[in-house]
N, CA, C and O atoms as a GROMACS GRO file, in nm:
protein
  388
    1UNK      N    1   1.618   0.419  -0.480
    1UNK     CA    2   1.490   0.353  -0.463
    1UNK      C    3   1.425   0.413  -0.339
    1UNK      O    4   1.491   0.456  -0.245
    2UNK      N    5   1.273   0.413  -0.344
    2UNK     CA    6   1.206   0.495  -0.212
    2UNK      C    7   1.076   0.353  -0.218
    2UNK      O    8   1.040   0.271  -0.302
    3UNK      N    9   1.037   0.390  -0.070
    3UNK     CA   10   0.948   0.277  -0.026
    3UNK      C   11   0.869   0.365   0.031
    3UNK      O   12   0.916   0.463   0.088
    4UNK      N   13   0.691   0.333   0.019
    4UNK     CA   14   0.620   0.369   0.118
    4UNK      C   15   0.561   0.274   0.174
    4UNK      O   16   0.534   0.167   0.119
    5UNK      N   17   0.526   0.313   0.325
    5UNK     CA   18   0.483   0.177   0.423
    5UNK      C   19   0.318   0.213   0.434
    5UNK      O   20   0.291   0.328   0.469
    6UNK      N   21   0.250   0.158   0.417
    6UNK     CA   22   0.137   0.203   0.443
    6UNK      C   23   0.053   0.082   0.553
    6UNK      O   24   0.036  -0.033   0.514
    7UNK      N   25   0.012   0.122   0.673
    7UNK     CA   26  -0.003   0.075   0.782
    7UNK      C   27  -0.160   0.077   0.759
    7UNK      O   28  -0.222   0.179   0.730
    8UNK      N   29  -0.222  -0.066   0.779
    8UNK     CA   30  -0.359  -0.060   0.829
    8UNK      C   31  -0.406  -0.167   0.897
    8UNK      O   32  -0.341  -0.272   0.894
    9UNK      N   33  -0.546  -0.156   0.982
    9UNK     CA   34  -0.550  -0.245   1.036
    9UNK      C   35  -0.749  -0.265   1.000
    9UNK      O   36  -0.821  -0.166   0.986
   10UNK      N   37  -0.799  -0.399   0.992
   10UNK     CA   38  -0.840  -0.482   0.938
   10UNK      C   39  -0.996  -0.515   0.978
   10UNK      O   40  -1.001  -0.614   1.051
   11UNK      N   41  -1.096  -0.471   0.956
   11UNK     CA   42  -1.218  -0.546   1.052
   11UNK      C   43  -1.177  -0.725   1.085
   11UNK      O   44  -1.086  -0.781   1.025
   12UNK      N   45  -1.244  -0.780   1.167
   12UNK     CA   46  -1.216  -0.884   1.216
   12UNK      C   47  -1.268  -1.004   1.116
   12UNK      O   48  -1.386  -1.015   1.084
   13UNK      N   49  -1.197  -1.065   1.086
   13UNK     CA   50  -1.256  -1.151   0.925
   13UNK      C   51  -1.218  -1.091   0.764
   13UNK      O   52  -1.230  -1.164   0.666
   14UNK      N   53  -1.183  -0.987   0.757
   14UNK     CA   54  -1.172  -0.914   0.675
   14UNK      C   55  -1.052  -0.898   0.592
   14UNK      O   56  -1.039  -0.835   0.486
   15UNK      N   57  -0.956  -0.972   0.666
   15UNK     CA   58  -0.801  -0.957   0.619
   15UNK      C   59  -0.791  -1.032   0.445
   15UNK      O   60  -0.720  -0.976   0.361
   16UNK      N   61  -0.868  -1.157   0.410
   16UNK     CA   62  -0.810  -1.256   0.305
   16UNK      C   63  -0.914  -1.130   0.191
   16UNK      O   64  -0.870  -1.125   0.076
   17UNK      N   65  -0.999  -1.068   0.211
   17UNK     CA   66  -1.133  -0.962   0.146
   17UNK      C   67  -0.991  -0.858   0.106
   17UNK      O   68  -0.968  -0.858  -0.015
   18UNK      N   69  -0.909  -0.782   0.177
   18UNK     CA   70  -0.856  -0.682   0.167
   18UNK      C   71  -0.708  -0.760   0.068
   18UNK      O   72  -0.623  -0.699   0.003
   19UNK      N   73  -0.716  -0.850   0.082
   19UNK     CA   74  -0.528  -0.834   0.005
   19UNK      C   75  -0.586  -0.884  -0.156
   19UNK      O   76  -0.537  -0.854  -0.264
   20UNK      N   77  -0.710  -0.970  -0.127
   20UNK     CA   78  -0.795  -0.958  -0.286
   20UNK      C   79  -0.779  -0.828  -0.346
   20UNK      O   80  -0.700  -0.814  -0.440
   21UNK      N   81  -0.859  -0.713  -0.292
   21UNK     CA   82  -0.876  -0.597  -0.320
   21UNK      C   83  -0.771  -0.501  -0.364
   21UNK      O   84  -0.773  -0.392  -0.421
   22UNK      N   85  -0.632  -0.620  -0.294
   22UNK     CA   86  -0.509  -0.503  -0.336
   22UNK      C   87  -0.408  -0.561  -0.428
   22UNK      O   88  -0.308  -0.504  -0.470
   23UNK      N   89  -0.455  -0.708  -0.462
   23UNK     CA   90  -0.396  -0.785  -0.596
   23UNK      C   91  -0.498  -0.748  -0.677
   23UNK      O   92  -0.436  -0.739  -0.783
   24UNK      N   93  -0.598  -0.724  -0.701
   24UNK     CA   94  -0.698  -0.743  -0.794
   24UNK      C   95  -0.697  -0.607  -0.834
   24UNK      O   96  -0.660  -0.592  -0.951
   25UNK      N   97  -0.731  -0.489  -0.763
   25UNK     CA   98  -0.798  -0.338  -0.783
   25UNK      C   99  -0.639  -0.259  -0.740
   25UNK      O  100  -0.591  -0.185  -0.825
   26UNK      N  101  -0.579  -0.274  -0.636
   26UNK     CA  102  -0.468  -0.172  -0.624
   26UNK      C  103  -0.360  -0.225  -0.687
   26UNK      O  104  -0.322  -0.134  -0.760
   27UNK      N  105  -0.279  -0.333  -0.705
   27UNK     CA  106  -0.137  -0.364  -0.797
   27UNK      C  107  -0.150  -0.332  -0.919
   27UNK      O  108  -0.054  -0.272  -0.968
   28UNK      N  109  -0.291  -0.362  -1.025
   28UNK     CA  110  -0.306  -0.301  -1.137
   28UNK      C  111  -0.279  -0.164  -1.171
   28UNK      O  112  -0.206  -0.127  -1.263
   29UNK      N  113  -0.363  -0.066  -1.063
   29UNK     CA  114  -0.369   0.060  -1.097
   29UNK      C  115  -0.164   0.130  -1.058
   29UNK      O  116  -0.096   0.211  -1.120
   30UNK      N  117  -0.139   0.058  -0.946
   30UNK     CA  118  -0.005   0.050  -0.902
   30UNK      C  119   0.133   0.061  -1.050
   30UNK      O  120   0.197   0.152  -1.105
   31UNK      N  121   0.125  -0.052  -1.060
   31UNK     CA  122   0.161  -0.100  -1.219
   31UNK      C  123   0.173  -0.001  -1.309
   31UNK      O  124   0.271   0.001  -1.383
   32UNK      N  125   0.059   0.111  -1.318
   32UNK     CA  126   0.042   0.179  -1.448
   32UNK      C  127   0.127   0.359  -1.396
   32UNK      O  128   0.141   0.459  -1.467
   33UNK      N  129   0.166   0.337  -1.255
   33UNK     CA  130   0.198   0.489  -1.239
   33UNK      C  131   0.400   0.494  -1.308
   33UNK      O  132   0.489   0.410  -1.321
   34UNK      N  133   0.392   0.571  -1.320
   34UNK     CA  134   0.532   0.595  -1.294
   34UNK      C  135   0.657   0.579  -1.178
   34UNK      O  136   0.657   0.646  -1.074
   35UNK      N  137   0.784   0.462  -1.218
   35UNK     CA  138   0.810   0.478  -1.140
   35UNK      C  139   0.787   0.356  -1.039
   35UNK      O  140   0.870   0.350  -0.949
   36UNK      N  141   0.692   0.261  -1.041
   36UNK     CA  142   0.630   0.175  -0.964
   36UNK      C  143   0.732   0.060  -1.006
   36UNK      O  144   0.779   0.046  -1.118
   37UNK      N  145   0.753  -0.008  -0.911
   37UNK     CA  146   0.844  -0.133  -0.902
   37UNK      C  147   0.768  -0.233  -0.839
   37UNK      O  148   0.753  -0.333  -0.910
   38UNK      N  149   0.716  -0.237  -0.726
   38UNK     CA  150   0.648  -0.329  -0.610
   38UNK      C  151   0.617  -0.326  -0.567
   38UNK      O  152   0.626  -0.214  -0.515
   39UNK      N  153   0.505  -0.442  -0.480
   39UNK     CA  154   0.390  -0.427  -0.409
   39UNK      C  155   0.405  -0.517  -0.296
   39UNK      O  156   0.357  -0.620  -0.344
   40UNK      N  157   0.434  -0.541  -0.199
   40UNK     CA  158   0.418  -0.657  -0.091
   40UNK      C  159   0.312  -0.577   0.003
   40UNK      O  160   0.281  -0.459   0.018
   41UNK      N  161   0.256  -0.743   0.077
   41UNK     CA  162   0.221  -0.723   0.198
   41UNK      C  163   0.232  -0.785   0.299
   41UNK      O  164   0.191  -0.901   0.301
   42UNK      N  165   0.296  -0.724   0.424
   42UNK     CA  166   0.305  -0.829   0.525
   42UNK      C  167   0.135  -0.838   0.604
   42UNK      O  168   0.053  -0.746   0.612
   43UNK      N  169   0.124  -0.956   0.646
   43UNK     CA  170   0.035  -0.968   0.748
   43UNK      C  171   0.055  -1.013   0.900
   43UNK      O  172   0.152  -1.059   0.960
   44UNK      N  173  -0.047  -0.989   0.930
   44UNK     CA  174  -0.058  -1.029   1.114
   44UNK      C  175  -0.215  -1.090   1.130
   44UNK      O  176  -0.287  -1.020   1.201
   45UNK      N  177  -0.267  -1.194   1.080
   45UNK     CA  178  -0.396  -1.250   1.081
   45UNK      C  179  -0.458  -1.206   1.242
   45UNK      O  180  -0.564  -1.149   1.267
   46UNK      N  181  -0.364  -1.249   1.327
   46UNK     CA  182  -0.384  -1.235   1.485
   46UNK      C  183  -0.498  -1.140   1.475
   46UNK      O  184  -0.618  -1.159   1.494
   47UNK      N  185  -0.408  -0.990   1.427
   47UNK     CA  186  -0.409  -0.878   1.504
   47UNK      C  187  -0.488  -0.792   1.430
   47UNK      O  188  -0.518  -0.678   1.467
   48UNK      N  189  -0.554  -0.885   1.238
   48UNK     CA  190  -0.549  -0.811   1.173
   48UNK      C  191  -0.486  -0.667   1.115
   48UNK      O  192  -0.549  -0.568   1.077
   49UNK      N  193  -0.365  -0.685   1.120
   49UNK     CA  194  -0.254  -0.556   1.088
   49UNK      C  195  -0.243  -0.613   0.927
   49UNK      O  196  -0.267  -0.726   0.884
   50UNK      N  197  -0.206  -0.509   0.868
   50UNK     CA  198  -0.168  -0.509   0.710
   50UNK      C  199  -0.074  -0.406   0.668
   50UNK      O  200  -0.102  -0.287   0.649
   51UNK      N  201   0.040  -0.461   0.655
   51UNK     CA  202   0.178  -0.360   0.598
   51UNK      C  203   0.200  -0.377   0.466
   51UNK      O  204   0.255  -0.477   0.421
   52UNK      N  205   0.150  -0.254   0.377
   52UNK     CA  206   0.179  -0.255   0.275
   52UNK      C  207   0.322  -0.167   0.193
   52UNK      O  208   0.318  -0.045   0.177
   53UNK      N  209   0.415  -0.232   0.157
   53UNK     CA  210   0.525  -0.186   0.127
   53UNK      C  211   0.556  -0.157  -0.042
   53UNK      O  212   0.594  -0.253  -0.110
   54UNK      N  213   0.538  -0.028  -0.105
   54UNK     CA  214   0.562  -0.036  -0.227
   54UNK      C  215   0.710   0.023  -0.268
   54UNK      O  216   0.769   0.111  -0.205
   55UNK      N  217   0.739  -0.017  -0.337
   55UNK     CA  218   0.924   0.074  -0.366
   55UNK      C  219   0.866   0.135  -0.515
   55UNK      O  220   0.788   0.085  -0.595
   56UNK      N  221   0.919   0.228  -0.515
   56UNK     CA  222   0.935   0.342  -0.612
   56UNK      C  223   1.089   0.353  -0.661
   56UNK      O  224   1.180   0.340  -0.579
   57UNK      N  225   1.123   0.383  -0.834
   57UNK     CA  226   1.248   0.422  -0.841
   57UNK      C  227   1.275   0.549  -0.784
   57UNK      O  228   1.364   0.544  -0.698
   58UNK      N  229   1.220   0.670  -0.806
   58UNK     CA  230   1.260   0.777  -0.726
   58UNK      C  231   1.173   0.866  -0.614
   58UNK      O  232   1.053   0.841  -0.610
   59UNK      N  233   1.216   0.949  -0.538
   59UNK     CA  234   1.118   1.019  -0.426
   59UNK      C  235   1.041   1.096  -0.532
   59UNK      O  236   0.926   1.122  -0.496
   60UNK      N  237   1.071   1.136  -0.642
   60UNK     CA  238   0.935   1.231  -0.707
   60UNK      C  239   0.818   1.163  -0.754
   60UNK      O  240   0.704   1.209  -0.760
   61UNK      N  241   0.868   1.018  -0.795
   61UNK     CA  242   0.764   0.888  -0.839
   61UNK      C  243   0.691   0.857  -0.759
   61UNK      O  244   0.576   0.854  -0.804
   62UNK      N  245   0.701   0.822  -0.614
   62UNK     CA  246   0.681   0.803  -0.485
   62UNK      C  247   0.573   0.895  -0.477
   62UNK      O  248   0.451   0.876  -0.487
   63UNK      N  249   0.668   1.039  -0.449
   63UNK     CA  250   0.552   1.202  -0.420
   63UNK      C  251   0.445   1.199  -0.516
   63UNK      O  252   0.329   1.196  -0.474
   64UNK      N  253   0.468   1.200  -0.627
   64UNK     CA  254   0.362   1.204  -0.741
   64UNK      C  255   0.238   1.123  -0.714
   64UNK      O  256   0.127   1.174  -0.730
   65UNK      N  257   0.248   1.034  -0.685
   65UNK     CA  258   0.091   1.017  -0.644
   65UNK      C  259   0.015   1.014  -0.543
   65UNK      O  260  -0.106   0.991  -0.544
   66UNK      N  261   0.119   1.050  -0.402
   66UNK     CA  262   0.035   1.147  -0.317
   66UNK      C  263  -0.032   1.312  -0.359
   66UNK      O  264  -0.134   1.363  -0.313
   67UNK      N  265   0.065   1.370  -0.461
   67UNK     CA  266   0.022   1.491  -0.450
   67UNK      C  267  -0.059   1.477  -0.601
   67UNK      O  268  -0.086   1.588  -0.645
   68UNK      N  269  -0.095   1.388  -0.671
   68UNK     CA  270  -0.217   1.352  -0.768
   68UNK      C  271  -0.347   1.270  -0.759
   68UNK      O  272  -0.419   1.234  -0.852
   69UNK      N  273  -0.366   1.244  -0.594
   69UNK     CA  274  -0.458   1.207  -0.491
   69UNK      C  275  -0.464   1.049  -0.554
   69UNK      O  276  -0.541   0.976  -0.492
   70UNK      N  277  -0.385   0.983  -0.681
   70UNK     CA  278  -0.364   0.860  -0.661
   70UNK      C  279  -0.349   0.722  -0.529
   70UNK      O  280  -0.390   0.606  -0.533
   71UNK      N  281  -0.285   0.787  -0.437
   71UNK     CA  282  -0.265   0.718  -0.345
   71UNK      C  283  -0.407   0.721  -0.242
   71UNK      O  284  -0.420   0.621  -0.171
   72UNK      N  285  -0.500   0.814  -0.232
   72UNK     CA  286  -0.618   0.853  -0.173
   72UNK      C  287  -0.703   0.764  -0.215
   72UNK      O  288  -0.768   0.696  -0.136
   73UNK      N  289  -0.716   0.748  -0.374
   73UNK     CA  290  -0.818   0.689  -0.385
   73UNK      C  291  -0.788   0.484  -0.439
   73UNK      O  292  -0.855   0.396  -0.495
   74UNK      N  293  -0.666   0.494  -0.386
   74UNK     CA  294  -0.599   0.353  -0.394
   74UNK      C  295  -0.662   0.301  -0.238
   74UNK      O  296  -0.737   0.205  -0.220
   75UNK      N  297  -0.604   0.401  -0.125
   75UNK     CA  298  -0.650   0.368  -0.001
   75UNK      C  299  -0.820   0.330   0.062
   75UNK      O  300  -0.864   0.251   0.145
   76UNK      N  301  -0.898   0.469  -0.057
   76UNK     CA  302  -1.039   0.404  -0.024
   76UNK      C  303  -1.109   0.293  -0.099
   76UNK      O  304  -1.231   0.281  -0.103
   77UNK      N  305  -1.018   0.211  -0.160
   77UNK     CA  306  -1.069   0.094  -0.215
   77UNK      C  307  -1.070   0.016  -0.134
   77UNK      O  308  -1.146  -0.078  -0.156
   78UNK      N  309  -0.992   0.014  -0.009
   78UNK     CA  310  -0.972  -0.018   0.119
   78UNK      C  311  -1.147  -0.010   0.241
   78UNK      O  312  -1.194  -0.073   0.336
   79UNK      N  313  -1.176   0.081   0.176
   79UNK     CA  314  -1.261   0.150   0.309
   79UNK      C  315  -1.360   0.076   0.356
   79UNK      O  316  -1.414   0.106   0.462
   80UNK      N  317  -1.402  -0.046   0.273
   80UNK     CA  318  -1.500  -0.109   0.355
   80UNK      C  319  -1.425  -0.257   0.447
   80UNK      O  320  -1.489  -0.325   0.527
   81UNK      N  321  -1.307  -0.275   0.417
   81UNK     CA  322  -1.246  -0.368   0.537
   81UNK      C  323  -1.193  -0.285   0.626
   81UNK      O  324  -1.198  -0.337   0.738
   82UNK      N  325  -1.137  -0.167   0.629
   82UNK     CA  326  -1.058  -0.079   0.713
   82UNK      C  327  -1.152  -0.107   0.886
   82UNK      O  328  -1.270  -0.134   0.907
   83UNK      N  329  -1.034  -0.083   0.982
   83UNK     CA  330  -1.062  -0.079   1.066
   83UNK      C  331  -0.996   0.068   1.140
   83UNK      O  332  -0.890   0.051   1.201
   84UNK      N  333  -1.070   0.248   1.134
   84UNK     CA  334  -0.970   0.262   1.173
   84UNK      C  335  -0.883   0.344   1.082
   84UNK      O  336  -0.907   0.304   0.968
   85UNK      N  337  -0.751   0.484   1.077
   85UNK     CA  338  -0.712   0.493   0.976
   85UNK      C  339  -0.590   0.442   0.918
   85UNK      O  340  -0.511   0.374   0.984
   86UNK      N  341  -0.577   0.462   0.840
   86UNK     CA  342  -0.421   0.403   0.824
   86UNK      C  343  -0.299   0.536   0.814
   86UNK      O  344  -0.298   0.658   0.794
   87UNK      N  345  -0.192   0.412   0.845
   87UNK     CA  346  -0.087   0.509   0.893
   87UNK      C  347   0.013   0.510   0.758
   87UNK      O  348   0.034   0.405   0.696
   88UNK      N  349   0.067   0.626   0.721
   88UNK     CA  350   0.170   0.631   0.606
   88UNK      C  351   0.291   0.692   0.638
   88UNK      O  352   0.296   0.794   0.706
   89UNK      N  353   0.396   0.631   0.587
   89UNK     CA  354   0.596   0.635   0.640
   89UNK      C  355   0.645   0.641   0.470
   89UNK      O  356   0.606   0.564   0.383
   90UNK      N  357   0.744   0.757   0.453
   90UNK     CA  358   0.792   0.742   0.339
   90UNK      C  359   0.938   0.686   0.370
   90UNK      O  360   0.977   0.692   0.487
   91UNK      N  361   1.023   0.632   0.272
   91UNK     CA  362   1.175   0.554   0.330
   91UNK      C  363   1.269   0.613   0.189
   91UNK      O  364   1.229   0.685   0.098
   92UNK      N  365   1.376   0.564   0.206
   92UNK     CA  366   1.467   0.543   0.123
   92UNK      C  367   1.470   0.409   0.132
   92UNK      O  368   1.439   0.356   0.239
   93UNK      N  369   1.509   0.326   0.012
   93UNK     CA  370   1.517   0.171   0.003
   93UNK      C  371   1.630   0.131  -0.021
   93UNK      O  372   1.702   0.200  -0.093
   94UNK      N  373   1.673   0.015   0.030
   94UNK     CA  374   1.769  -0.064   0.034
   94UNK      C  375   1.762  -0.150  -0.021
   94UNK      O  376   1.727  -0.237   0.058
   95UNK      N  377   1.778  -0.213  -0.168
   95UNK     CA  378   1.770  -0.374  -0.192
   95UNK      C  379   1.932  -0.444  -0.158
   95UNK      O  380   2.041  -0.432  -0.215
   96UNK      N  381   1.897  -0.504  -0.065
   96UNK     CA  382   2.000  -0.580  -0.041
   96UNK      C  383   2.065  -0.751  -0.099
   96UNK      O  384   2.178  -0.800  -0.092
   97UNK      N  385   1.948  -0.799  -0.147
   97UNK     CA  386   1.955  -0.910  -0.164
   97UNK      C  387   1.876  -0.951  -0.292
   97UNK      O  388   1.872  -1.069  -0.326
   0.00000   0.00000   0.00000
């Protein structure tokens, strides 16, 4: 299993606008790639921070839609709450529990 973290942070008010945008417009399109398992997000209302964590069954499932600009245009569905760019971490995953 592989995880990507995708780090962003939030105009001020903007946080409950953006996780709409990523149940509604990004988990769908998410859903349909190959490979796709899950979608969380942590929040930080404070600080407006938004950690988005997806797991992939494998690193080529994962790669594949960075290098099919899938993940690009998942992120600018983002672009009118964004504060700022966002940061991206690829992992190996652990389900532990």
């Amino acid at each position: 299993m592989h995880a990507r973290m995708t780090t962003i942070r939030t105009q001020p008010g903007k946080m409950e606008q953006a996780l709409v945008i990523a149940r509604d417009s990004i988990a769908p399109h998410a859903e349909e790639q190959q490979g796709f398992k899950s979608l969380v997000a942590l929040t930080d209302p404070e600080s407006g921070e938004l950690v988005f964590i997806s797991l992939w069954e494998t690193k080529e499932d994962l790669e594949a839609g960075e290098n099919s600009g899938y993940y690009e245009e998942q992120l600018g569905r983002l672009s009118s709450v964004l504060a700022g760019q966002a940061a991206r971490e690829n992992f190996e995953a652990h389900i532990l529990a």
